[in-house]
C-alpha positions as CSV (number, residue, x, y, z in Angstrom):
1,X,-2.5,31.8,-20.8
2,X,-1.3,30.8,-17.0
3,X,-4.8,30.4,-15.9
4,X,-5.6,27.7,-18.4
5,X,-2.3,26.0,-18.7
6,X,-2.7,25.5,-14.6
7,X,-6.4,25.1,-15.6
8,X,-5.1,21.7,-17.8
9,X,-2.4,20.5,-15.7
10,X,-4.8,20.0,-12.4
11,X,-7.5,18.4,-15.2
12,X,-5.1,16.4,-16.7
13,X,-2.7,15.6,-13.1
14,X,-5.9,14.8,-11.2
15,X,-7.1,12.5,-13.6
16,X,-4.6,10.9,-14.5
17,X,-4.4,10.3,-11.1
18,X,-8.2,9.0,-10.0
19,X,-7.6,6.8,-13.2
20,X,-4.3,5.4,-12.8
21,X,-4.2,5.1,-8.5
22,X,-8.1,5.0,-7.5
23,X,-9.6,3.4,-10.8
24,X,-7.2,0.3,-12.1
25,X,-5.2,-0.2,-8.7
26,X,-7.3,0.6,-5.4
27,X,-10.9,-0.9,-7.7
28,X,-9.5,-3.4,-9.9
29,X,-5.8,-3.9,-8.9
30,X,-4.8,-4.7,-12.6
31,X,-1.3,-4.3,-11.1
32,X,1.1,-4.1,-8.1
33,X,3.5,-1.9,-6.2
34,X,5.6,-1.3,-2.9
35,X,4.5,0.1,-0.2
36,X,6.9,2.9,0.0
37,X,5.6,3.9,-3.5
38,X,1.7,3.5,-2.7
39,X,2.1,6.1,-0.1
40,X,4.0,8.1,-2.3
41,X,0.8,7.9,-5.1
42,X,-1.5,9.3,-1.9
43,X,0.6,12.3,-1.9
44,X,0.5,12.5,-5.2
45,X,-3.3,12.1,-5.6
46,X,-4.0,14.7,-2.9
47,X,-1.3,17.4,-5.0
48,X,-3.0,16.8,-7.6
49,X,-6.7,16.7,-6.7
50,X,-6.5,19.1,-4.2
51,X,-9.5,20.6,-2.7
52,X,-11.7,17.7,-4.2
53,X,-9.4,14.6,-3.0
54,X,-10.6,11.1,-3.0
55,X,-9.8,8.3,-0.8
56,X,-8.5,5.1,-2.5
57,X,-10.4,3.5,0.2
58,X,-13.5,5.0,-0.4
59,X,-13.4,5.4,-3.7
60,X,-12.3,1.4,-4.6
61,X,-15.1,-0.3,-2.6
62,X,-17.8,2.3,-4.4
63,X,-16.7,1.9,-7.7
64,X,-16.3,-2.1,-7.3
65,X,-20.3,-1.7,-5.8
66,X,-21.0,0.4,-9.0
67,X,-19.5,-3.2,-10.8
68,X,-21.4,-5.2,-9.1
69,X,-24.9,-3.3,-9.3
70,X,-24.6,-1.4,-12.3
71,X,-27.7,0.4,-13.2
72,X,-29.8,-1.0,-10.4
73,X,-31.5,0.7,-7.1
74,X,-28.1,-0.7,-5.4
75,X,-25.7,1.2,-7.5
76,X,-24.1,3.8,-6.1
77,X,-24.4,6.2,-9.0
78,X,-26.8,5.6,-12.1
79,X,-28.8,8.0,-14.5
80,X,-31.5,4.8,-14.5
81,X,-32.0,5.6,-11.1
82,X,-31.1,9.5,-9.9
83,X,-33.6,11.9,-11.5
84,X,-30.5,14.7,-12.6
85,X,-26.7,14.2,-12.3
86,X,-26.9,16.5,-8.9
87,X,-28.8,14.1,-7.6
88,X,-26.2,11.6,-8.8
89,X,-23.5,14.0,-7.9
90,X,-25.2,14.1,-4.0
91,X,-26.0,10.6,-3.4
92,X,-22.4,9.3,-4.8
93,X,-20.8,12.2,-2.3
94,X,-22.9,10.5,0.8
95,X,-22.4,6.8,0.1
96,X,-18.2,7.6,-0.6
97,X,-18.1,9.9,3.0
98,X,-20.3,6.7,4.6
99,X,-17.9,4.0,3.3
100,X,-14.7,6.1,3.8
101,X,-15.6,6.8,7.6
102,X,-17.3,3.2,7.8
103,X,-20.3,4.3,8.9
104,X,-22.2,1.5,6.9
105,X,-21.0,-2.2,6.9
106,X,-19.6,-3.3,3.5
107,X,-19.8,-6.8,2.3
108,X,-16.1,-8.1,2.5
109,X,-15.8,-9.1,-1.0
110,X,-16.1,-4.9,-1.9
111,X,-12.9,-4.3,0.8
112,X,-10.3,-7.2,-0.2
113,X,-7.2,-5.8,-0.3
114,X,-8.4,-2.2,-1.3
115,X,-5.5,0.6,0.2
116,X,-6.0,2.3,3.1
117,X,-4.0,4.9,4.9
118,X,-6.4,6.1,7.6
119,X,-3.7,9.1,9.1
120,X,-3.2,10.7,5.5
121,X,-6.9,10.6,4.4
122,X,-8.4,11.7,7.5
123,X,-6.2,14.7,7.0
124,X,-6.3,15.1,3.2
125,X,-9.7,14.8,3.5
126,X,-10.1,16.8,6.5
127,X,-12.1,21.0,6.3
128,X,-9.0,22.0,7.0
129,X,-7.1,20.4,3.8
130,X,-9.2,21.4,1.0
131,X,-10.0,24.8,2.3
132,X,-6.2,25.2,2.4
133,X,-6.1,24.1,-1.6
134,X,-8.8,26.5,-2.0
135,X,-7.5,29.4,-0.5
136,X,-3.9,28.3,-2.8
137,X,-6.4,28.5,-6.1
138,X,-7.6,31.6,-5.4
139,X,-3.9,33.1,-4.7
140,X,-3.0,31.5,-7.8
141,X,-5.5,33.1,-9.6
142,X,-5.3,36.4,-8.2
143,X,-1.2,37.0,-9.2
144,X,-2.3,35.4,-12.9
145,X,-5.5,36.1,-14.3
146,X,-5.2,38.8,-16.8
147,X,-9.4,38.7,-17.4
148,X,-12.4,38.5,-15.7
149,X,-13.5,35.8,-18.3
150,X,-10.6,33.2,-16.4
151,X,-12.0,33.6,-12.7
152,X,-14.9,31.0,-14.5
153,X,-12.7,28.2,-14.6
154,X,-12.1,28.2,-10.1
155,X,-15.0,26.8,-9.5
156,X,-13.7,23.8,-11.9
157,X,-10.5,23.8,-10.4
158,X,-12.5,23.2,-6.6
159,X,-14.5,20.5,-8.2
160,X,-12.5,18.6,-10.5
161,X,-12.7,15.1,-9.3
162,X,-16.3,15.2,-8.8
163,X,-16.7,17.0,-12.5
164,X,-14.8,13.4,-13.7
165,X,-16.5,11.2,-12.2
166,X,-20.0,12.7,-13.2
167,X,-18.1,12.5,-16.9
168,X,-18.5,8.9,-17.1
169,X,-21.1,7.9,-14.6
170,X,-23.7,10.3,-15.9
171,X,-23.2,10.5,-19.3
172,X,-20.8,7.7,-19.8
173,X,-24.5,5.9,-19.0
174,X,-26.2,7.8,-21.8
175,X,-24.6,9.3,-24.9
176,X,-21.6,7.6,-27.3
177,X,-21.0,4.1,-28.5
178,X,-20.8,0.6,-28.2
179,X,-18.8,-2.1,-28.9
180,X,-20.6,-4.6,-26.7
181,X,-24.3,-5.4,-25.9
182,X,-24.6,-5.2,-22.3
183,X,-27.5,-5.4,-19.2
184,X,-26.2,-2.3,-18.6
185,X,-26.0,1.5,-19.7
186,X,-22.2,1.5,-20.4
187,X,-21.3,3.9,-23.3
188,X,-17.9,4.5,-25.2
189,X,-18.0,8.7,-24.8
190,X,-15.0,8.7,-27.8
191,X,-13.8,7.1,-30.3
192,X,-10.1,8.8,-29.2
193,X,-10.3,9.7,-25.7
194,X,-8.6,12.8,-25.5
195,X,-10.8,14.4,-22.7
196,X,-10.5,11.6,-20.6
197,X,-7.0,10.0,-21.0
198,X,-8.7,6.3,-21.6
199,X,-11.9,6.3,-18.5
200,X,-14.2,7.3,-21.5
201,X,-14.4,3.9,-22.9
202,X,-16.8,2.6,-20.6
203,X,-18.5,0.3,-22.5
204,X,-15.2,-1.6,-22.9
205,X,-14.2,-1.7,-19.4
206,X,-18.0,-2.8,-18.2
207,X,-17.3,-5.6,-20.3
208,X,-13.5,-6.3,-19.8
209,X,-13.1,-5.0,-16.2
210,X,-10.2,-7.1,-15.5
211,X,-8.0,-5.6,-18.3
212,X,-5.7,-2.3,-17.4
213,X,-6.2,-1.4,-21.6
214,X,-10.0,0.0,-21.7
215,X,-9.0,0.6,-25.9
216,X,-10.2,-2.3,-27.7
217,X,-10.4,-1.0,-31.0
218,X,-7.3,0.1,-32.9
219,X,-8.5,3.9,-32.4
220,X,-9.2,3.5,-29.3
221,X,-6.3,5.3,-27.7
222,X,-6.2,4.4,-23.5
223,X,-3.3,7.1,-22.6
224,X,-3.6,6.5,-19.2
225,X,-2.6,2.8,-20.2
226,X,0.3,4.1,-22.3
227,X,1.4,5.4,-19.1
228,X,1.1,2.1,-17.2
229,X,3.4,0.4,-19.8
230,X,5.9,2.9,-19.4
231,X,5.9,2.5,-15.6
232,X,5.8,-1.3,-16.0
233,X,8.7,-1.2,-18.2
234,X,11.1,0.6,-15.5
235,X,10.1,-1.4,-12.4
236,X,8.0,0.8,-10.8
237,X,4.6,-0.9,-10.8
238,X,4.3,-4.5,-12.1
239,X,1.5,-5.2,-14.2
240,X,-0.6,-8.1,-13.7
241,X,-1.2,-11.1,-16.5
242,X,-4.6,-10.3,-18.2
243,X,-7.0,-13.4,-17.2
244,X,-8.6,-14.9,-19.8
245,X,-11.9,-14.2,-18.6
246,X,-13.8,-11.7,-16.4
């Protein structure tokens, strides 16, 4: 019971995190906070994400690219044009590492304002860093799992931001619903997204990417949102006013 309760706090935690601090602030910026707390969300993110942390950096400019050329040869991730989701899974991995270390030039209009904190993500980022989470995963595991059955799940626990993202950008592009016709892919995976606190309604946030509330239906449930309001509500991020348009 340890295993999968630590299991679903590193799913949930890392999530909630890549949706929250990568997804709606560092990509879309649907609201604002100090400085002093930004750095405090990097920390945060890296707890959380551990071996498989993401830069906010890295991650914002490639997901506002996956905006801008959804489901064409310039996306960075897209079952239209990767043969398998590994292939998806290893092409997103060396565009994020190319942008991150700025190998490749990016057109400005991808970096405005995104978050960067070179010093923490060079190290949370660093061999050194994740091997460090991994080697804490496998302690963990070997004081608390009672069966052999449980050892399946550290291989999630290693991979889980890169298991979320292929979530939506693999089959978030090919199976669920939708509540708007779109030149893209975009899917809604659930009607209530309890998987994927509120990410899972793609389809609405393709068409409404402005809008930190990717529900649009009453059902549609967007916990991570619920989350944001709570925040909001006691100062410590300040959401933006929803535009009227995209």
């Amino acid at each position: 019971m340890t295993i999968i309760l630590f299991v679903i706090v590193l799913w949930y935690g890392g999530l909630f995190f890549q949706s929250f601090f990568l997804h709606r602030y560092a990509a879309h910026q649907v609201f604002t906070m100090s400085k002093p707390m930004e750095r405090i969300t990097f920390i945060l993110t890296w707890i959380f994400q551990g071996s498989s942390y993401l830069s906010a950096y890295g991650y914002g400019i490639m997901h506002r690219m996956h905006h801008a050329y959804t489901d064409t040869e310039h996306d960075p991730h897209s079952p239209s044009y990767d043969a398998n989701l590994f292939a998806m899974m290893w092409k997103t991995k060396t565009i994020y590492q190319d942008i991150n270390q700025e190998r490749i030039p990016v057109d400005a209009r991808f970096t405005k304002n995104v978050p960067q904190w070179k010093v923490f993500d060079n190290f949370a980022s660093s061999r050194f860093s994740r091997l460090l989470w991994i080697g804490l995963y496998i302690a963990f595991f070997s004081v608390f799992a009672t069966a052999w059955w449980q050892w399946l799940f550290l291989p999630i626990t290693f991979l889980m931001a890169p298991i979320h993202g292929v979530i939506i950008n693999w089959f978030g592009h090919i199976y669920g619903y939708v509540n708007f016709k779109m030149k893209n892919t975009s899917k809604n995976l659930f009607r209530f997204d309890f998987l994927m606190m509120g990410e899972g309604y793609h389809n609405n946030h393709h068409k409404y990417a402005s809008r930190p509330n990717f529900g649009v239906k009453w059902y549609e449930i967007d916990v991570t949102y619920l989350i944001i309001k709570v925040l909001d509500a006691v100062g410590i991020i300040q959401l933006k006013p929803i535009p009227v348009k995209n």
